[in-house]
C-alpha positions as CSV (number, residue, x, y, z in Angstrom):
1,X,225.0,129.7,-74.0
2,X,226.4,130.1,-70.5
3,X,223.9,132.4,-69.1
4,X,221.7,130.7,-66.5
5,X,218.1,131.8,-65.9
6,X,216.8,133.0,-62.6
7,X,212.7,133.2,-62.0
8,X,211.5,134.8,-58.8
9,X,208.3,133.7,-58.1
10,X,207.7,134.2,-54.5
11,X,206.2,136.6,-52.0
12,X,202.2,136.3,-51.0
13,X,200.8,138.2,-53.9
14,X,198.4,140.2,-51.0
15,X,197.2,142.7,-53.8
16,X,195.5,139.4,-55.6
17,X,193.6,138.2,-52.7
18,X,191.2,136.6,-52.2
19,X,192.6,134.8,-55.0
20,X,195.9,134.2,-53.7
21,X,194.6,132.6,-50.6
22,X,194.2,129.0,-52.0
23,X,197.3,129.4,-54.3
24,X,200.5,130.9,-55.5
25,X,200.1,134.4,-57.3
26,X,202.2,133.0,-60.4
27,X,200.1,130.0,-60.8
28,X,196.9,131.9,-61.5
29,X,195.6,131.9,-65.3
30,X,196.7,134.1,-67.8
31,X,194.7,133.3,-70.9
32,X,195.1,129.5,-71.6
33,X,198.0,128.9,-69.6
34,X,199.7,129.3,-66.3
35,X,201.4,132.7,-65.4
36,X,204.3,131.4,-64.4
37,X,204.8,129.7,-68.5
38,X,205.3,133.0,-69.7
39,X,208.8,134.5,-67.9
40,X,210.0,130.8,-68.4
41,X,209.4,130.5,-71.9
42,X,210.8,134.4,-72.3
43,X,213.7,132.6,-70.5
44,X,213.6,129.3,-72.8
45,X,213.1,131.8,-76.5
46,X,216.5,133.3,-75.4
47,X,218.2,130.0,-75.6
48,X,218.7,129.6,-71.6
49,X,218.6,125.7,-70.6
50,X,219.2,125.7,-67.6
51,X,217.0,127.6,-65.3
52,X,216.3,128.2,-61.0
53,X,212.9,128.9,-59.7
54,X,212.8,130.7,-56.7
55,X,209.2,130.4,-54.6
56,X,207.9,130.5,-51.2
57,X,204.9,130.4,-49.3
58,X,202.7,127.4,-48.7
59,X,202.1,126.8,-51.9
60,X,205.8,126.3,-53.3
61,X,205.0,122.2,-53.4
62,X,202.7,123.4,-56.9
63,X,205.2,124.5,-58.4
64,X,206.8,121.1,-58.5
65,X,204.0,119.3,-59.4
66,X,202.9,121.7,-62.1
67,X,206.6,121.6,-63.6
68,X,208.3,119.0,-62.4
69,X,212.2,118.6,-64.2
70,X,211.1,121.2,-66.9
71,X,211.4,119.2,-70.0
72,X,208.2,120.6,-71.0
73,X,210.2,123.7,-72.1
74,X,213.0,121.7,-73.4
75,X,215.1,122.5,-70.6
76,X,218.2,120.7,-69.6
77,X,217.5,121.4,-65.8
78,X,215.0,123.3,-63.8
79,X,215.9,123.8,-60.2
80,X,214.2,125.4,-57.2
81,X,214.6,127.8,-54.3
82,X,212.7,128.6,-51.6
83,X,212.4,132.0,-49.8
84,X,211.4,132.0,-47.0
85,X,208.7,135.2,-45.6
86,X,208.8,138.3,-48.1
87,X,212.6,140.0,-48.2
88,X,212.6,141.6,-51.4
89,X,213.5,140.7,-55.0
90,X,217.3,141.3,-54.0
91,X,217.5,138.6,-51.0
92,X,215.4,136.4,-53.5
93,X,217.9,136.6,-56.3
94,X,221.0,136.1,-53.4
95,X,219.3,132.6,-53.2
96,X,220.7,131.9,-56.5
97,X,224.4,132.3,-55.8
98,X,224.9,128.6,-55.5
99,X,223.2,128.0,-58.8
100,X,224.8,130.3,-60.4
101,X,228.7,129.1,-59.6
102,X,229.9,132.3,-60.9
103,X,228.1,132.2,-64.0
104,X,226.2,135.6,-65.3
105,X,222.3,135.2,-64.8
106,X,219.5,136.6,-66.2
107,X,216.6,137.1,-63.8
108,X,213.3,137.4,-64.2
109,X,210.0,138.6,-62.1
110,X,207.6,135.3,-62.3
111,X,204.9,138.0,-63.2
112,X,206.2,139.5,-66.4
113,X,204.9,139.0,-69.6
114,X,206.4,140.0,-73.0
115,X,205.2,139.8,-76.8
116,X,208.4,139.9,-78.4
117,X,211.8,138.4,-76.9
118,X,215.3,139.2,-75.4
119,X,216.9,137.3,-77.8
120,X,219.9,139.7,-78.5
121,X,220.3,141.2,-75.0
122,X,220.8,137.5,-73.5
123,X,223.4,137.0,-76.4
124,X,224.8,140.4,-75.9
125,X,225.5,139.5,-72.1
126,X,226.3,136.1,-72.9
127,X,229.0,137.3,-75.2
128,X,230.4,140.3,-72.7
129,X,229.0,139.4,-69.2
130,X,230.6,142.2,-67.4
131,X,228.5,144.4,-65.1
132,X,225.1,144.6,-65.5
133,X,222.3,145.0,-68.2
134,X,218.5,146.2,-67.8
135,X,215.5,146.6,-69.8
136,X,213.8,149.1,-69.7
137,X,210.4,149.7,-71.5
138,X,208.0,153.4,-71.5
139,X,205.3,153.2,-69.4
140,X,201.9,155.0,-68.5
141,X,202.2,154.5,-64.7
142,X,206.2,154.8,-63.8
143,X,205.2,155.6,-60.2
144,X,205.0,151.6,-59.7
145,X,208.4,151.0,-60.9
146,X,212.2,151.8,-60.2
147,X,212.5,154.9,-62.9
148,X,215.3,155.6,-65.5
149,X,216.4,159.5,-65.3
150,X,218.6,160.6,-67.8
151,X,220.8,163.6,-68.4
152,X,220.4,163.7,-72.1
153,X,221.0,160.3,-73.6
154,X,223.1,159.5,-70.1
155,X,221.2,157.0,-67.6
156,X,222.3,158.5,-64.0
157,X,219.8,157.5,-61.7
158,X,217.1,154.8,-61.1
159,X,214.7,156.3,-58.3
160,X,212.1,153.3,-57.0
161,X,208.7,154.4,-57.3
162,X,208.9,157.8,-57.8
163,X,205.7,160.2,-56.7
164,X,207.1,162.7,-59.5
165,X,208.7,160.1,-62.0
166,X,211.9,162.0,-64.0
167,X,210.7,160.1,-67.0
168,X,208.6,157.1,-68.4
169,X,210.9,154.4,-68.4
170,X,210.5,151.4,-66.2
171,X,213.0,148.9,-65.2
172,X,210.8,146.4,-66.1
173,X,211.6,143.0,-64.3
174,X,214.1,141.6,-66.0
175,X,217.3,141.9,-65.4
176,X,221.4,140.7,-66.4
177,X,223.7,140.3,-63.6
178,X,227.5,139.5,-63.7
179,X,228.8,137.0,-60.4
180,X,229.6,140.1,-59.0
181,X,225.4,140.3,-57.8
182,X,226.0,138.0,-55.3
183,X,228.9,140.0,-53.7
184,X,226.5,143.0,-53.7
185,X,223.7,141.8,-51.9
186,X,224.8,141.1,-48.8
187,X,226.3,144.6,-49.0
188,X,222.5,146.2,-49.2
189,X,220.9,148.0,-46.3
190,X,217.0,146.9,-45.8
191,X,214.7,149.6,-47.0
192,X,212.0,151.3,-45.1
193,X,209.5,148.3,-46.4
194,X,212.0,146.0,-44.8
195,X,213.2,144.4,-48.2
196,X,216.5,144.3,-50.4
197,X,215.8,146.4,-53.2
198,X,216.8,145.6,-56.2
199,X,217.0,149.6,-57.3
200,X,220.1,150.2,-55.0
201,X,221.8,146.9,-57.0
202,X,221.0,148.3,-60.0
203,X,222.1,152.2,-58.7
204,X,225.4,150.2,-57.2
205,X,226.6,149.2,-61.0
206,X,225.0,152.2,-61.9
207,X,228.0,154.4,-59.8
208,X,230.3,151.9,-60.8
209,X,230.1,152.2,-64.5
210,X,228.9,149.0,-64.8
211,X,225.4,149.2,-66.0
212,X,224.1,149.0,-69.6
213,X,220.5,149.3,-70.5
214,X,218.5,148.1,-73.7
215,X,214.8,149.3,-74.9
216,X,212.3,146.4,-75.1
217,X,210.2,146.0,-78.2
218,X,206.5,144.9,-78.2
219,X,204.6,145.3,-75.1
220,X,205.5,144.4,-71.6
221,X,203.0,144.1,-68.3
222,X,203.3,142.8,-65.0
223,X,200.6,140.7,-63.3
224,X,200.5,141.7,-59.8
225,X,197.4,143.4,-59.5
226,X,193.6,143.3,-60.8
227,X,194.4,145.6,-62.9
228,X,197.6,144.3,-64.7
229,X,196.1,140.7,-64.6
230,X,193.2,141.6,-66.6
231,X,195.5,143.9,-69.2
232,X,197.8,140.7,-69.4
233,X,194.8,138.4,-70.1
234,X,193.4,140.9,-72.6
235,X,196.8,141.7,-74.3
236,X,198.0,137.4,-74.5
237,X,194.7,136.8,-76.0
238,X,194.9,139.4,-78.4
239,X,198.5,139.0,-79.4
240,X,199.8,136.4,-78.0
241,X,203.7,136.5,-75.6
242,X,207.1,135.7,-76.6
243,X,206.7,136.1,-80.4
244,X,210.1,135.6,-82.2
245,X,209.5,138.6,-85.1
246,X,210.2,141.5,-82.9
């Protein structure tokens, strides 16, 4: 497989504190194991071998020590990034371009957890890696996410965290991106938080007609807050992540 892996683990994880203020959000527990295991392994289950880590803050040295070349995994290489203060998921991924050497990429938010697997979408993209692909999954809170709207069976928007959501489907945080990404970013206009979004990347292959979209299977959460940290505890202990028969 071509397709390298992107995980973006930084930012200060301020909605976790005080437990984020001795350590790095994605190294926190999620059952038995470290968060950050989880997006890898997703990453890993798809048949991606080669694979970037992209962290910041002062505890970015963990990450090293915790995972140190990746053959753990069974990876051929794991490399790292670091970002530096909080810019958004979009500048984060532009720290990949070098990585990447015009390669497609599937990235990954270093707090997202799946039962099942992305086998086929990474082998879909990997086959046809043109444009760009998202997952998308239904969702009892879409306010937190970028939202899907639809006219009919159409996708012609994705609004970021909507106070009247147009539907239930999330882009979830995990993402394929042709080379083209990289051109892109540098294109974006900060948003009123400051950051790159990664909506308007998404909406820019979107008005390109460049943007596919696939339904996840199983159950998906983030960990980014008390709340999703205890459902993700509560849902890996009870089902376990990455399972290979969905």
């Amino acid at each position: 497989m071509k397709l390298k892996g992107v995980v973006l683990a930084g930012g200060l994880g301020s909605r976790l504190l005080p437990l984020t203020k001795v350590t790095n959000k994605h190294l926190l527990p999620v059952h038995d194991q470290p968060m950050i295991y989880y997006p890898i392994r997703s990453l890993v289950n798809a048949g991606i071998r080669e694979i970037l880590l992209v962290t910041g803050g002062n505890n970015a040295g963990d990450f090293l020590r915790l995972l140190g070349n990746g053959r753990e995994f069974g990876l051929e290489r794991l490399h790292y990034a670091y970002q530096e203060g909080e810019g958004g998921i979009a500048e984060a991924l532009a720290l990949a371009g070098p990585f990447a050497d015009h390669s497609a990429v599937c990235v990954i938010l270093g707090d997202n957890l799946i039962q099942g697997n992305i086998v086929e979408a990474a082998r879909d993209f990997d086959a046809d890696p043109t444009g760009a692909l998202l997952m998308l999954k239904e969702v009892d809170k879409p306010e937190r996410f970028g939202v899907a709207r639809f006219e009919g069976d159409r996708l012609v928007d994705i609004i970021e965290k909507p106070k009247d959501p147009p539907s239930a489907h999330a882009v979830i945080g995990i993402y394929f991106y042709d080379h083209e990404v990289f051109e892109i970013i540098p294109q974006l206009e900060a948003s009123e938080r400051g950051e790159l979004e990664i909506t308007d990347v998404n909406n820019h292959y979107l008005r390109a007609g460049k943007l596919r979209w696939r339904q996840l299977e199983g159950w998906w959460t983030d960990a980014g807050t008390f709340t999703s940290l205890s459902r993700a505890n509560r849902l890996v202990a009870e089902g376990g992540a990455n399972r290979t028969d969905l």
